[in-house]
N, C-alpha and C positions, 0 to 999 in steps of 0.2 A: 519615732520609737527606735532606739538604737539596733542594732543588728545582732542577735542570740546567736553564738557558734555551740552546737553539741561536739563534743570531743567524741570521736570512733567513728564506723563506718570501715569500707576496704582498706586492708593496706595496701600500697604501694611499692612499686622495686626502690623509689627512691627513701620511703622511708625508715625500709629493710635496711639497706646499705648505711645510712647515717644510721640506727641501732647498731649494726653490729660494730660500725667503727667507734660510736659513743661507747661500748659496752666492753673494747679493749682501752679505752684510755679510764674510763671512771670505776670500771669493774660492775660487781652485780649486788652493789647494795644501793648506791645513789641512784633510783629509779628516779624522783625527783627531777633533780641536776639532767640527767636523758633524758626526761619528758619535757624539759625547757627547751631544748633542739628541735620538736615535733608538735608544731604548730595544734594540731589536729588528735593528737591522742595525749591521752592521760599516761600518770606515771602508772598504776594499776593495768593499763593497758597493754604497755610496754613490755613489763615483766611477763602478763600472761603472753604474749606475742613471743619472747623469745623462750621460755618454760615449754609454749606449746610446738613452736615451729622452725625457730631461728639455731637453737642449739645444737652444736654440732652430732651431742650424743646421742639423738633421738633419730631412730630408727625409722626411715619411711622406703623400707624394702616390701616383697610380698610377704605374707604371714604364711608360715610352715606348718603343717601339721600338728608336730607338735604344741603350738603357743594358741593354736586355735581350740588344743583338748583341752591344753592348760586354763584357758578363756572359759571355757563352755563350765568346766568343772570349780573354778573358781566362784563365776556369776552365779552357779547355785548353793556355792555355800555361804559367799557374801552378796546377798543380793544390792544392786544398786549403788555397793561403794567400790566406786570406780579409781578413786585415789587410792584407795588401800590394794586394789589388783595392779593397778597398770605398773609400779614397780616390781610387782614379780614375774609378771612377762616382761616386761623392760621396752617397753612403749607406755607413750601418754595415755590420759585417762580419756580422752576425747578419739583418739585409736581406737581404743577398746572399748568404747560404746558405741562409735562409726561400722566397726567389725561384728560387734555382737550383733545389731538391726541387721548387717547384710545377714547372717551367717541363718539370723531367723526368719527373714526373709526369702533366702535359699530353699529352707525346709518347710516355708509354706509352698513353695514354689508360684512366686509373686513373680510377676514382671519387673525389671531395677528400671525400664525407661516409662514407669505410670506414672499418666500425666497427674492424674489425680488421688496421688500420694498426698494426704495431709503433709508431710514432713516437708516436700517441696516449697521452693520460693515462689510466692506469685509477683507477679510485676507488683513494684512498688513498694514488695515488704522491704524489710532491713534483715541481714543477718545478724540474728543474738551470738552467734561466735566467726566473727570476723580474724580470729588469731589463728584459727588451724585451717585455714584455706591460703591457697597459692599467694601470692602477688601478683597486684595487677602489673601489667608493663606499663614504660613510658610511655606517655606521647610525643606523637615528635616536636608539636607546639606546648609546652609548657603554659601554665597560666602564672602571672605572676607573683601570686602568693607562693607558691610552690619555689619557683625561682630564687624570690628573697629569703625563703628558708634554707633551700640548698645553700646558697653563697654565706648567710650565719653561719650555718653549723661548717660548712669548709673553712671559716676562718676562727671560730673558735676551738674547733679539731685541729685546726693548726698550730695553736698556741700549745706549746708544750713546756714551758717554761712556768714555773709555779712564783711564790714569793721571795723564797732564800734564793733562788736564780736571779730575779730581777733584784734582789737587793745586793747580790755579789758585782751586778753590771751596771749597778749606779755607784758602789763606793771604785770601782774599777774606774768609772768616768771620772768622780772624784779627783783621785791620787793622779789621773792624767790632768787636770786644771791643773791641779796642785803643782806637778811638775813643769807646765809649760808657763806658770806666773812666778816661780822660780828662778828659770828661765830667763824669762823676760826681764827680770829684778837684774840677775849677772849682766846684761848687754847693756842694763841703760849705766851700769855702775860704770860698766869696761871702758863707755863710749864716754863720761863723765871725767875718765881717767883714775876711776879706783878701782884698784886692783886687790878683787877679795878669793881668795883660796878656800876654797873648799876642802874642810878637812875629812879624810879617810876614814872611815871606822876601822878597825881592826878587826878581822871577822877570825874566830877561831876557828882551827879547822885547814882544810884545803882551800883556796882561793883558787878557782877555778876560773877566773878572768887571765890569771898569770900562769896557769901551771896547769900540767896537760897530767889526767888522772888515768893511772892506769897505762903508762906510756913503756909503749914497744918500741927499742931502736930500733931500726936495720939492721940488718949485719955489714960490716964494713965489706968495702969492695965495689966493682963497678957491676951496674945493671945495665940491660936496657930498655932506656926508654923513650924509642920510638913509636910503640904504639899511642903513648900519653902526650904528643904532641898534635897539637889541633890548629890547623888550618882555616881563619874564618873567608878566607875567600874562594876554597873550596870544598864548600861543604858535603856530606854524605847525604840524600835526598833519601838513600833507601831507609836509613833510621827516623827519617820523618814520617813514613807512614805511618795510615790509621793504625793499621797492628801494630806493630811497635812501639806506637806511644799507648794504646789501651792496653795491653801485654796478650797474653796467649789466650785465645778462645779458649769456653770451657767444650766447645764440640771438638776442638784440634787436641785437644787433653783427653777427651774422652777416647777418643781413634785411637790414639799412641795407647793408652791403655787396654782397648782391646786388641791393637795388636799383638799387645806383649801377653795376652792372656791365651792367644791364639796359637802363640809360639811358644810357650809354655804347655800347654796342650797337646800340641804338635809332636813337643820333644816327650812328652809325657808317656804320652800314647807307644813310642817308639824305647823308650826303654822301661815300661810297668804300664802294659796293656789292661790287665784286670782291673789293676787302681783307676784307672784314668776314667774306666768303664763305670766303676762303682760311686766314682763323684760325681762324674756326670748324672748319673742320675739321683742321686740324691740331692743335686741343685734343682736340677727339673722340677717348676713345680705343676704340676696336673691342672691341665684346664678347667676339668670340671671336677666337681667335689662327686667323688663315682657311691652310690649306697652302699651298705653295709651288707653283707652277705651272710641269713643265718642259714647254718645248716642243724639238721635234727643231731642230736647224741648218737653216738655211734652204736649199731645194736650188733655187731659183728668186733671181738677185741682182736689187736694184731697177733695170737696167738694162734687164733682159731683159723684166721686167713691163713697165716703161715701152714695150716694143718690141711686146708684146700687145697693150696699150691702144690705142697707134697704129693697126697694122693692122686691131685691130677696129673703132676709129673711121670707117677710112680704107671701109672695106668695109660697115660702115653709111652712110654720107653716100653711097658707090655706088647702094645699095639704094634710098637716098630719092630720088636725082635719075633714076633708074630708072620709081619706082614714077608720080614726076612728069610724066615725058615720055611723048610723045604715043602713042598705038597701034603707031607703025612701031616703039618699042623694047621689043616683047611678049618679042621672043626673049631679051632681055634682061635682062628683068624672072623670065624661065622659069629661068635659069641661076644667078641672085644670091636666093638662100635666108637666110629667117630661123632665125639661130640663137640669140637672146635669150632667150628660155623655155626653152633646153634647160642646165639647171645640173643638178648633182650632185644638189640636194633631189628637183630630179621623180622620179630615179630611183629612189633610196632615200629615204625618210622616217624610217628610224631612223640614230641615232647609232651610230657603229662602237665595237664593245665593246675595252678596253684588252683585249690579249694575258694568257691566262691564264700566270702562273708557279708556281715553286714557293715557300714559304715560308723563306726562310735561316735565323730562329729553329727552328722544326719541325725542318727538317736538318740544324743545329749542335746541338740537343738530343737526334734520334734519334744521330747521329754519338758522344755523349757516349754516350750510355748504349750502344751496340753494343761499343764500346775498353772500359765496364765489365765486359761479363757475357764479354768473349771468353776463350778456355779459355786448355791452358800450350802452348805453342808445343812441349814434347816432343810433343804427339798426333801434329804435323805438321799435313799439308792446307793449301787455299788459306785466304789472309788474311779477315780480317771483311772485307765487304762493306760500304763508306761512299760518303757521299756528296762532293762536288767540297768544298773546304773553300779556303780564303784565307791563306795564313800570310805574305803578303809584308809586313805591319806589325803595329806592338803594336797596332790596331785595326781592327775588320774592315770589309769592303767592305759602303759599302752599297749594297741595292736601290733605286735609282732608278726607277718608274714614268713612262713619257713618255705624254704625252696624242694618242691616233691621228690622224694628219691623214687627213682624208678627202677635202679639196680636193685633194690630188696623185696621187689614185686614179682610172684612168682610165676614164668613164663607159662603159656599155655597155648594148647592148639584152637583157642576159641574162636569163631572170627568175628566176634563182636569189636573186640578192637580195632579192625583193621575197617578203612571208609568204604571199602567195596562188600558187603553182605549178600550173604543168597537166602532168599526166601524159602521157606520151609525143611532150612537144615537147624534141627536143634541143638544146641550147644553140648559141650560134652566137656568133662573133666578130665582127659586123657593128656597127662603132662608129655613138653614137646622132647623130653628128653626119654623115649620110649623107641627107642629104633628094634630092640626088638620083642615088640608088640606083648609086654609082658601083663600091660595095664589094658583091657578091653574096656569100651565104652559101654555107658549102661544103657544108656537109651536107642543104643544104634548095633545094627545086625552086622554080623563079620561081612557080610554081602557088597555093605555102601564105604568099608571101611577104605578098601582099593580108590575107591571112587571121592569118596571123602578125600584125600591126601592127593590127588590128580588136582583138586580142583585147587587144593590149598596151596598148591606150589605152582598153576595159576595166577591165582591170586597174585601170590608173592612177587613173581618176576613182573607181572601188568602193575602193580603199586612201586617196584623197584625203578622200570623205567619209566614212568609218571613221574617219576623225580628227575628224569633227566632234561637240562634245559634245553630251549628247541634247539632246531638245526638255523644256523646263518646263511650255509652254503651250502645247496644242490651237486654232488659228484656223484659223474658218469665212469665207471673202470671199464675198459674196453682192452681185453686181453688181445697181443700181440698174437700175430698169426706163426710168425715165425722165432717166439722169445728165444729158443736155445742157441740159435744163430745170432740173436744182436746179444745176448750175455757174452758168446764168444768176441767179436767183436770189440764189447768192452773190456776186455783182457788185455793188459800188453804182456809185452815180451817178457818181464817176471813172475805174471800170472796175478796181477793188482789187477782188481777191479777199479777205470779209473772215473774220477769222482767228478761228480755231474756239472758243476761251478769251473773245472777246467774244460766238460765236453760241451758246456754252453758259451766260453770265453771262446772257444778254439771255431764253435759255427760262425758265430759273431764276426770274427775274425776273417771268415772265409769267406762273410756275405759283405765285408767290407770290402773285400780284394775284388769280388765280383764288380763290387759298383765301382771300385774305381778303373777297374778295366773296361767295364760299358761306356764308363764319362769319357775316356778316352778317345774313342770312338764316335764323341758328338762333337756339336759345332764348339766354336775357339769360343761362342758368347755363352751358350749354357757354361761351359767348362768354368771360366773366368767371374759367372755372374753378370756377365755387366746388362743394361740396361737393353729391354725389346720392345718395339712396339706394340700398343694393345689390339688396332686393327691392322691386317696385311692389304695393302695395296697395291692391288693387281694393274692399274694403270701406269704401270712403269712398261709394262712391255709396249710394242709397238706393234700399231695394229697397218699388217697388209694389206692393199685390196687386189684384185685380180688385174685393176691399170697400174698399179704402182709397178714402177723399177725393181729389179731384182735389188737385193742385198748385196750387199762387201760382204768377204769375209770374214772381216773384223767386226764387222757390225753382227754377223749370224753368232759371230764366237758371244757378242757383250748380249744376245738373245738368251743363247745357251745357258749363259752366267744366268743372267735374270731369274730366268726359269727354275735352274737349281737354287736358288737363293729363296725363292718362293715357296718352292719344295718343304727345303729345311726350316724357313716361318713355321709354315701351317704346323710339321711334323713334329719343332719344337713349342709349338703352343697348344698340340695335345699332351705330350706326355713329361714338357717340361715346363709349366705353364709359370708366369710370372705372377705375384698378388693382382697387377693390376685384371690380368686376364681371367684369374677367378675371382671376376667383380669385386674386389674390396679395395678403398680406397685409402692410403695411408692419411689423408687429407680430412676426410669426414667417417661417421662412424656408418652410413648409410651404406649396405649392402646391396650391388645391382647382380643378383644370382641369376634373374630371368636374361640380362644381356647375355651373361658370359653362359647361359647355356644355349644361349643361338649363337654365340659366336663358336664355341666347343662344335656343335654341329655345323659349322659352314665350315670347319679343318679338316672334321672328317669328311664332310663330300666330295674337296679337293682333293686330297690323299685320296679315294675311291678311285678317283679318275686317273689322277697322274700319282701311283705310289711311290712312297718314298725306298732311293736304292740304297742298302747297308753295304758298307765296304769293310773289308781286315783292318789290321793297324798296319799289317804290313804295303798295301798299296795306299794310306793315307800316309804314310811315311817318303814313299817313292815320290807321291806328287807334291807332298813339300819340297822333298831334294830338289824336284824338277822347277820348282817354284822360287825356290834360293837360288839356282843356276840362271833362272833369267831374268833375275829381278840384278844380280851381279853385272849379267851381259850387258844389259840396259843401262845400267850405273857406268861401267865403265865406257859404252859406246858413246852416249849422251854426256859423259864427264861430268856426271853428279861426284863433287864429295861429300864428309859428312858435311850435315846442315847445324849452322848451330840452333840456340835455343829462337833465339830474336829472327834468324831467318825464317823458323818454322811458323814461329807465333805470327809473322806478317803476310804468309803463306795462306797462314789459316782463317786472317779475320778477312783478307782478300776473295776465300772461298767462302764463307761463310757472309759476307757481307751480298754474294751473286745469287744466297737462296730467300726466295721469298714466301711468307703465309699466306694463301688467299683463304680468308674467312669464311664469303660465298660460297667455296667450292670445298671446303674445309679437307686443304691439302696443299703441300709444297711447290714452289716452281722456280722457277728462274727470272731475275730482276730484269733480265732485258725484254723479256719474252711475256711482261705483264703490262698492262694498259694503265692509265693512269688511275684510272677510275679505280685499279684494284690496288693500288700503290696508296692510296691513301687512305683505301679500305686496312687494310695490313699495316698502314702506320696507327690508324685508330685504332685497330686491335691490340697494338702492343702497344698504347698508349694506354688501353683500359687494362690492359695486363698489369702495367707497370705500377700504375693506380691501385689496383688490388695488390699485391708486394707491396704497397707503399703501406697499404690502410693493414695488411696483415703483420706486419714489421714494425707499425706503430702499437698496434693492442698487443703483440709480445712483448715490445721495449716499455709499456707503459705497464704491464704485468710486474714486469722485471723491476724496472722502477719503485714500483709499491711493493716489491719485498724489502729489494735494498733500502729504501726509504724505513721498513720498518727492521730490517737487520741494521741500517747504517745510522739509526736517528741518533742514538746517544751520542755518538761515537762525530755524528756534525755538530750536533747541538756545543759538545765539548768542544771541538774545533771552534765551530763559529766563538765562543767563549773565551778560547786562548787567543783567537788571530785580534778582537777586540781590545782583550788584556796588552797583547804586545803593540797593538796600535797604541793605545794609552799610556806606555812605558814609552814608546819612542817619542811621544809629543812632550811626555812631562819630559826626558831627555834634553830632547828639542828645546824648549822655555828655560828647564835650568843652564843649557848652554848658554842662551841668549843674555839671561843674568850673569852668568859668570862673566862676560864680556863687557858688560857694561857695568860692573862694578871694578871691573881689572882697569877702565876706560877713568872712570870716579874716582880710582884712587891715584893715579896717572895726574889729574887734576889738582888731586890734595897734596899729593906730595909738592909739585910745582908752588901751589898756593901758599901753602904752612910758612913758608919763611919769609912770603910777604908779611903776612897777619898778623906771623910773630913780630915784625920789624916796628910794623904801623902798631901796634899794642903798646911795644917798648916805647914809642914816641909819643904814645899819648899818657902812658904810666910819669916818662919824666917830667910831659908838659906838668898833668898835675900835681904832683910832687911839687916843682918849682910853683907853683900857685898857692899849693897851699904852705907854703914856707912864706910867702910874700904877705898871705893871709895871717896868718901867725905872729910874724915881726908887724902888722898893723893892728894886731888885735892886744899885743904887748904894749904898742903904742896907747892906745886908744884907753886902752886898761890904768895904763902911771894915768894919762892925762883926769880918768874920769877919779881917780885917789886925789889926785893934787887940788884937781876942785873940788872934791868932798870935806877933805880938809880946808878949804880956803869957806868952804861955806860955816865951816864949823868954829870955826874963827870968828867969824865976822858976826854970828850969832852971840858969840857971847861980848 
């Protein structure tokens, strides 16, 4: 039984795409001719597919308020015909049936995700409108029906050529036969030896093969034209670029143009400031589409206002020439009250809320669905119950929102409006403009009236500052004991108070001068930075016993030294401590804070013991001097001069090569004065040193490596690319040398040979010549003799 294909089911991205490109080459009448493209759907399909979803005019934004009143009011007056609405809201008719369901589903207040929605697909159904749903996406395997429809419709979409096309590029192929059998006619003639001429038509007119139309001479006289001379063996490379041969980006076009719009602006701005002001914003266009703003009709004309201003004017300037004049106008001054602080805000501080309503959508929707579900009028009984509804035009009324005035509300001392209320005060009608007391309340005795207006201006300032936002920062003011002394102080010599940014530059300044005068005053290694040790090693002194030898005195001096050199450690690794001595490692991110606070405390127990001695700058001065004077003495006793660089450097690795690490004992010593045992301990130490430098110096360089590798790839890759290219130029080089040579070598040969060949050619040209001459006089012969016996035969016959 052959295989039944139903045409429909989902559409597809791919079959979207072939429609709308079918639908710019055929247009929108050949439904037909487009549904030959699309294996799987019909021509009726097609159209509803792109009517319903493909068309660019069809609106699939959210529905506005508007188009949902317009919807609701429509549906009840045409019910059900959804073609005849959905062009007057201007959405499809499958929109505005999808929108009505929600909009009545809304107002029943349904759930949109129930499962058991009749409306819903179950597994297995089909959708009856597969045109106003999405597309599906590809897949990324294709099946290959799909595949051979793609590749048709790409190559009949490709065909843009019609009939008079192809028939203009077959009489084209034509007239070129024509001319090349032509053609070919003239050569076999020419090469036959006849010589046929082609005659010229006469063409009326310009003959523009001979004659240049429209022609501009020069002007006589010399030009130059050096730039018009072209060099093909050295060429310009930069005019071979991409840009240059594709011409000017349209982004390098677009820049230049905003620059010139920038500059233009610029100067704009600088000589017609308002103008520039006023175009700019009338380009500007607004982010957001901001609402409409209604305000009520004005119930106050500008006439009347004008009449407010005055009198309030007239009755302040009273007040001032009042408050001006002398004591005899007290009574005066008693009667004429300020009323300028009392506006609408003191009263209330909130915004008056818009009037709540009802929803017209909600109630044209409940409205709809009540007219659906009501019974048959045989039951009898009163009508459904609906809400007020609009039918005075094909479109319905809309809700208009006005924004509250609150300035035409007339103030009062009530405190009903304000959020703070007091219980068992009753309201009263005494307007706030009464300062003197001319209006009594009715409900309340002059007794509470004191009390009433204590509390209200309460109120007032506790809701005033309820509005204020919190505090960020806690301040403490702590008044100077002595301010009239440091204001003097701040006084200079012209009587300026001088200003706090020059008395904080000028402390700054002074506490800089301090520390460099205390740095002064420390060791040459704090001063300069340079590098200390993390722990102080006290086994540098030498230790006495009571049998030992007295000391030298050169030797008590190099004690002395010691001693103070120990000193200034400890003293400088309390108060002038290096990173490494407050535990942190520039090496690793691990913090050791519990070492370095047992090491902080073993500097200060030594300091306890032996304190450190502070001296002036003036006797660290002296014993430099004293220091240069014998370090000279020495120089010139011993006849040191200078050292140069090479003498120092062989000094140095001499001394430097006599210290040794003992690991064991983890500390310094001397190369003669170590055993072997610890010589090769010390060598395997800095052999595992060197090893870690080695493995830490590899994973930097291979870091490094893998940037550069991904900064420098292109940039080999291209290399690698040209050093190939130029190897390939030098071998084809190469090979075309080696043929030049041996064809220069071959013709070397022919030249030599040719006038052999020619010789031996000429000798065999004469031989046969002379042969066939000899052939000739025998065949003359042979020819009488065969005549003279033809005749001899013819004789004897008769």
């Amino acid at each position: 039984m052959p295989r039944i294909m139903i045409k429909g089911g989902v559409w597809r991205n791919t079959e979207d795409e072939i429609l709308k490109a079918a639908v710019m080459k055929y247009g929108k009448n050949q439904w037909a001719r487009i549904a030959s493209l699309l294996h799987r759907k019909s021509s009726k399909q097609c159209k509803a597919r792109w009517y319903e979803w493909l068309d660019p005019s069809i609106k699939k934004t959210e529905w506005s308020r508007e188009e949902e009143e317009k919807l609701l009011h429509l549906a009840k007056l045409m019910p059900t015909q959804w073609r005849t609405i959905a062009p007057i809201i201007g959405r499809t008719a499958a929109q505005c049936l999808e929108h009505y369901e929600y909009l009545l589903d809304k107002a029943q207040n349904r759930d949109q995700d129930n499962e058991d929605d009749p409306r819903k697909l179950k597994p297995g159904e089909i959708d009856p409108n597969p045109e106003t749903k999405p597309a599906r996406p590809d897949p990324v395997d294709m099946d290959e029906d799909e595949l051979e429809m793609l590749s048709e419709a790409r190559a009949r979409l490709a065909n843009t050529q019609g009939k008079k096309a192809k028939r203009k590029a077959r009489e084209k192929q034509l007239e070129e036969a024509r001319r090349l059998a032509a053609l070919q006619k003239r050569r076999e003639l020419r090469a036959a030896g006849i010589e046929s001429r082609q005659k010229k038509r006469k063409k009326r007119g310009v003959d523009y093969n001979t004659e240049i139309p429209f022609e501009k001479k020069p002007a006589p006289g010399f030009h130059d034209t050096s730039n018009e001379t072209y060099d093909p063996l050295d060429p310009n490379y930069k005019k071979l670029r991409q840009q240059n041969l594709d011409g000017e980006l349209r982004s390098v076009k677009e820049d230049r143009e905003r620059q010139k719009d920038k500059k233009k602006q610029k100067k704009r701005k600088e000589n017609d400031l308002p103008g520039a002001i006023a175009s700019q914003t009338n380009f500007q266009e607004p982010v957001k589409k901001r609402s409409k703003l209604v305000l009520p009709t004005p119930q106050i004309s500008d006439m009347e206002l004008e009449e407010v201003v005055k009198v309030g004017q007239a009755s302040e300037y009273a007040r001032q020439q009042a408050l001006e004049a002398g004591p005899e106008d007290a009574a005066s001054r008693g009667l004429l009250q300020d009323y300028s602080s009392t506006t609408p805000g003191s009263v209330s501080l909130r915004t008056a809320r818009t009037p709540s309503t009802q929803d017209n959508i909600l109630q044209e929707a409940q409205n709809i669905m009540a007219l659906t579900n009501v019974d048959t009028p045989l039951k009898g009984g009163l009508n459904t119950p609906l809400h007020e509804s609009d039918f005075s035009g094909v479109t319905p009324r809309h809700q208009i929102a006005q924004t509250p005035n609150t300035i035409l509300s007339t103030p009062s001392r009530t405190p009903g409006g304000s959020e703070i209320s007091a219980d068992g005060i009753t309201p009263i009608r005494t307007p706030v403009r009464d300062k003197l007391n001319i209006n009594q309340g009715e409900d309340m005795n002059p007794a509470l009236v004191d009390k009433f207006q204590q509390y209200e201006m309460k109120s007032q300032l506790r809701q005033g500052l309820a509005g204020l936002p919190t505090p960020k920062n806690d301040y403490e003011i702590v008044v100077p004991e002595d301010e009239h002394d440091g204001h003097v102080e701040m006084m200079d010599t012209n009587g300026m108070v001088e200003d706090q940014a020059d008395l904080d530059d000028k402390s700054q300044y002074e506490l800089e001068q301090q520390r460099l005068k205390e740095l002064k005053l420390r060791s040459q290694s704090v001063q300069r930075d340079l590098p200390r040790p993390t722990d102080v090693n006290s086994n540098v002194l030498r230790v006495v016993g009571p049998n030992d030898a007295a000391l030298l005195d050169l030797q008590k001096a190099e004690e002395l030294i010691k001693k103070e050199m120990l000193t200034m450690l400890h003293f400088d690794a309390v108060y002038s401590p290096t990173p490494s001595q407050l535990g942190v490692n520039p090496n690793s991110k691990k913090q050791t804070q519990g070492k370095a606070n047992q090491s902080l405390a073993h500097h200060k127990a030594y300091l306890e013991n032996k304190p450190y001695q502070k001296f002036t700058e003036k006797e660290l001065q002296e014993a430099d001097n004293m220091l240069q004077e014998e370090m000279k003495f020495v120089k010139d006793g011993m006849g040191h001069g200078d050292l140069s660089i090479d003498v120092f450097s062989q000094v140095w690795d001499e001394c430097y090569s006599q210290v040794l690490y003992l690991p064991s004992q983890n500390r310094y010593t001397r190369a003669n004065l170590a055993s072997k045992k610890d010589r090769i301990e010390s060598l395997d130490k800095r052999l595992e040193t060197n090893r870690n430098h080695m493995t830490r110096d590899a994973k930097n360089a291979a870091k490094l490596e893998k940037k550069l590798k991904i900064l420098l790839g292109g940039y080999q890759s291209r290399a690698q690319g040209l050093i190939k290219q130029v190897t390939d130029t030098y071998e084809q080089l190469e090979q075309t040398f080696v043929e030049l040579k041996t064809f220069e070598n071959l013709r070397q040969h022919e030249v030599g040979a040719i006038p052999k060949r020619l010789e031996s050619l000429t000798e065999d040209v004469q031989r046969q010549m002379e042969r066939e001459n000899e052939l000739q006089k025998r065949y003359s012969e042979l020819q009488y003799k065969y005549d003279n016996f033809k005749i001899l035969v013819k004789s004897s016959s008769k």
